[in-house]
N, C-alpha and C positions, 0 to 999 in steps of 0.2 A: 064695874068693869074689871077683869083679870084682865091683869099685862104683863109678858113677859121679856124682863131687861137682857139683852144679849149683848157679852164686849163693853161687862159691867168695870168700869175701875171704881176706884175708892171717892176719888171726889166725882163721879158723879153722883155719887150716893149723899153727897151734902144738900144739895136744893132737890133732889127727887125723892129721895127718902120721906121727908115733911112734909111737902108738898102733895104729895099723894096720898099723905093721908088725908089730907085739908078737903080734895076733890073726892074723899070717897071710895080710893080704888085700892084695887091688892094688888100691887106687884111684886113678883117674885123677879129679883138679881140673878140672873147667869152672869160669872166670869166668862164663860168660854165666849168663844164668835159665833154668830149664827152660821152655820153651813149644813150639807147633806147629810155631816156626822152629828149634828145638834138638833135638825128639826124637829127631832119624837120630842122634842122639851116645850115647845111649841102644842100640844095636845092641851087641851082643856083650857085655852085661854081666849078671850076674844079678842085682845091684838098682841101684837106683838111691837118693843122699839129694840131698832138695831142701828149702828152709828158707820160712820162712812166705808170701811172696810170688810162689811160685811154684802156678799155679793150674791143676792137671790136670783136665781136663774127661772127660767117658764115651768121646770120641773120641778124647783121646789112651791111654786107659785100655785100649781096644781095640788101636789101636796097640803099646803097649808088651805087652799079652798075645800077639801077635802075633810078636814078637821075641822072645818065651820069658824076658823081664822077670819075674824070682817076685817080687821087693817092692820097695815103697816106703818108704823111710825117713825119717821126719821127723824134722828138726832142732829139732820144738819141739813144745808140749803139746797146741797145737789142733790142728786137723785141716779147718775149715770150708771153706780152700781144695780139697779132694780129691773128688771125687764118688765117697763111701764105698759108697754103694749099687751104683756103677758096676763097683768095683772087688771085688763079692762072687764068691764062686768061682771069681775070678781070676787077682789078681795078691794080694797080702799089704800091707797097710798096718800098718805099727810107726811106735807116738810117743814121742815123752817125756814122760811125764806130768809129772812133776815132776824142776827141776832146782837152783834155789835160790828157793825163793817168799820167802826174806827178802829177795833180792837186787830183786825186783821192788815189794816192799811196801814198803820203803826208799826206793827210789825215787817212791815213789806221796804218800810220807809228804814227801820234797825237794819233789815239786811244790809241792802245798797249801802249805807253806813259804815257796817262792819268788813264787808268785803273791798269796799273803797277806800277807806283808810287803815285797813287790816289788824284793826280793835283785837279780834281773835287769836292773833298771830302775836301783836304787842303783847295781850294778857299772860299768854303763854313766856314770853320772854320775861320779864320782868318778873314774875316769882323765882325763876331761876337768875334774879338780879342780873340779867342784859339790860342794861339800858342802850346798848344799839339802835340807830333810826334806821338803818343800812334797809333797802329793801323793804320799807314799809309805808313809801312814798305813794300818796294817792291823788284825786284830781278835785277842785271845785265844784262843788254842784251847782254854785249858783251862775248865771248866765247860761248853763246848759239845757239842753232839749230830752225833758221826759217823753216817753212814748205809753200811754195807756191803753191795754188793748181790753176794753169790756168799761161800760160807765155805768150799771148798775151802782146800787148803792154805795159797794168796795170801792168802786171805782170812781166813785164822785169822793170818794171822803179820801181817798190819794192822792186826787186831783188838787183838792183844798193844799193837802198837805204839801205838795211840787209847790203851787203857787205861792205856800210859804217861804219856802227854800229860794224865791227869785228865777225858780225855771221857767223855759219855754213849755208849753204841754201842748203834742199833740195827741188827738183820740182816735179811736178806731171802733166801731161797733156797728151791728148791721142797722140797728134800729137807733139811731141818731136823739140825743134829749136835745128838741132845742131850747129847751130854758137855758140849757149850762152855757155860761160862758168859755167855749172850750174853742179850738180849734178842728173841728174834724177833718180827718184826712183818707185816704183807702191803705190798705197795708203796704204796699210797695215805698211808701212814699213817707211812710211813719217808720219802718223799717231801716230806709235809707239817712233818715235824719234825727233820728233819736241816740241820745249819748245813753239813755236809761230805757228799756223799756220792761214794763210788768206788768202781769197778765191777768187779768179781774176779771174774767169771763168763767162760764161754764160749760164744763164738756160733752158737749152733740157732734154729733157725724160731720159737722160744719166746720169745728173749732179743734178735732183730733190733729194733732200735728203740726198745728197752725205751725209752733215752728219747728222747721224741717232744715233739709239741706239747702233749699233753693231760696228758703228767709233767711237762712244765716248767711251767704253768701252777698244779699243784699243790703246787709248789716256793715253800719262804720267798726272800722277796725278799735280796738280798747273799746266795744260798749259792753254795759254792763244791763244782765237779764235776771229777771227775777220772777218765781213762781211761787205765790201762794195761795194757788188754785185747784186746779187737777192736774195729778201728774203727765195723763197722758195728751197733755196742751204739747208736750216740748217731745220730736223723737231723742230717744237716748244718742241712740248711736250716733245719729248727726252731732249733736249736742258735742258727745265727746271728740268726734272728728273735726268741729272748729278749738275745741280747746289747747287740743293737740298741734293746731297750727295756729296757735295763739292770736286766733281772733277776737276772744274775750277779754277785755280786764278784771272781768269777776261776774259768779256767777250763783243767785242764792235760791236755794232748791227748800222749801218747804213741805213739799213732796215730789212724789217720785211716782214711774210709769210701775212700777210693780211693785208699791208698797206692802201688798194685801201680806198680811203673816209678817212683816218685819219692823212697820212702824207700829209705836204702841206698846212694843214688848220690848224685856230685855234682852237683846241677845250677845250680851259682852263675853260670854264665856265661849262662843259656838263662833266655829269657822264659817265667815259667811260667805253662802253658795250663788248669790248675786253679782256674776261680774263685774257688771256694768256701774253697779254701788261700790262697789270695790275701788274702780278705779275711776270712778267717781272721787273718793274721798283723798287719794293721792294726791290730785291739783291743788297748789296754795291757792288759788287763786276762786276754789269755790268751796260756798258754805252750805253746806248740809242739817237741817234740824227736821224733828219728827212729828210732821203737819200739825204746827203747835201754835198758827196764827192766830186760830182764835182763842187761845185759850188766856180769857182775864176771869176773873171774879164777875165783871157785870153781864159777859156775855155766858157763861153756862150758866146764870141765874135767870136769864131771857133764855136760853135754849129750854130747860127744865118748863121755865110757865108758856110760851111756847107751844110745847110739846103734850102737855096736860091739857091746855087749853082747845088742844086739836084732839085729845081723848075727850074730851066733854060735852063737847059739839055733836062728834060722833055719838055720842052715846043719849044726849038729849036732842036728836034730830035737829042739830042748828046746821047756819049754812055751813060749809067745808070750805072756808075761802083759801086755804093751803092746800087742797088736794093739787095732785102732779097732774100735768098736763103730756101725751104727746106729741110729739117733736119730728 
């Protein structure tokens, strides 16, 4: 099988590079991003893998069935970028569902951390020898009320991790696990009573927005929100309209509603032409990193086999038990 890697960086060239030869296959590395200006690159190959940022539309879907493209292969769990409807009877879309949700919910558990005790703001002070506490006072976590919105796997392993902490945990999801010892509740009501809540869901027509102006409004005043999921879970604008009337006590953004072209790259020299990131980044009070939850050692070693292991199947007619479903 030919594959072509698009929105290639350097490590992921560590467990894809070996590994692909192990399974047999040729892939050729693109740096660039998959888009309308890179499909010809896409010519002579029978899949293609592109990673969360890269956003195919029904025209380029037609395009690459056109080129005798059989699938697509994502580098990660969601899928919101692809127009799955697009690509029915066509071309193959395979994801990774799961590749370390401790790796993420770890990270999700670091924000709330850093933004609550303002670790970011201290580190800052203290190489310029401020030892000042002035302004860097945060609140206990323990006895307080998480709010978890999505209990998929991310979500059960943040779960574990609150109940390390001594918090309350409420849940929220449409499709209920009852094994977990969890609290479920509806959103109005997890909303209203969470000192923490973060978001471990995936973004469908169901969950856009989820918070808006009319969740935040029904938010305890000081809580603190956190997204390392999809950006477009949170509206911006809302988002900044409670920060501005300091309804949040902090707030940690692992992505963003319009990442596509900015997270990923460097852009420390160039004026950035994203308002809303802009003035995003002004609030002390929120932490911005560049959708980087999942990134450990164990989990792009799982994304890589994975990801091979859904070219292999494809290609020895085994089941597809990854293919995308839709929604």
């Amino acid at each position: 099988m030919k594959i072509a890697f698009f929105s290639t960086k350097p490590y992921d060239k560590i467990w894809f590079e070996p590994m692909g030869k192990d399974y047999g296959f040729d892939i050729r590395f693109y740096e660039v991003p998959f888009n309308s200006d890179t499909i010809y690159l896409a010519k002579n190959y029978d899949a293609i893998c592109v990673f969360v940022n890269d956003y195919i539309t029904a025209e380029m879907i037609e395009a690459l069935y056109e080129m005798k493209v059989k699938a697509i292969l994502l580098r990660s769990a969601g899928f919101n970028h692809v127009d799955i409807k697009a690509a029915e009877d066509k071309i193959i879309v395979l994801r990774v569902p799961s590749y370390s949700p401790e790796a993420v919910a770890e990270f999700a558990i670091g924000m709330i951390l850093t933004v609550n005790r303002y670790i970011h703001k201290a580190y800052n002070r203290t190489r310029d020898f401020n030892m000042s506490l002035n302004g860097l006072m945060g609140v206990d976590l323990y006895h307080k009320t998480a709010g978890i919105i999505g209990t998929g796997k991310i979500g059960q392993a943040m779960i574990r991790i609150c109940n390390g902490f001594g918090m309350t945990v409420l849940a929220y999801d449409p499709y209920p696990n009852n094994k977990l010892e969890v609290d479920y509740v509806e959103l109005p009501e997890l909303f209203e009573k969470s000192d923490v809540i973060s978001l471990h869901c995936p973004l469908t027509s169901g969950t856009k927005h989820v918070i808006n102006k009319n969740s935040i409004e029904m938010m305890k005043d000081g809580v603190y929100l956190v997204n390392t999921s999809r950006g477009g879970l949170i509206d911006t604008d809302a988002l900044i309209e409670g920060l501005i009337q300091g309804k949040f006590g902090g707030v940690g953004l692992d992505v963003y509603e319009e990442e596509e072209g900015i997270f990923y790259e460097d852009r420390s020299n160039e004026i950035m032409q994203d308002e809303n990131l802009a003035r995003l980044m002004t609030f002390p009070n929120v932490l911005i990193t560049s959708h980087m939850g999942f990134f450990t050692k164990e989990a792009m070693q799982a994304i890589a086999i994975e990801t091979l292991e859904n070219a292999y199947a494809l290609e020895n007619g085994l089941p597809l038990v990854n293919r995308t479903e839709i929604r």
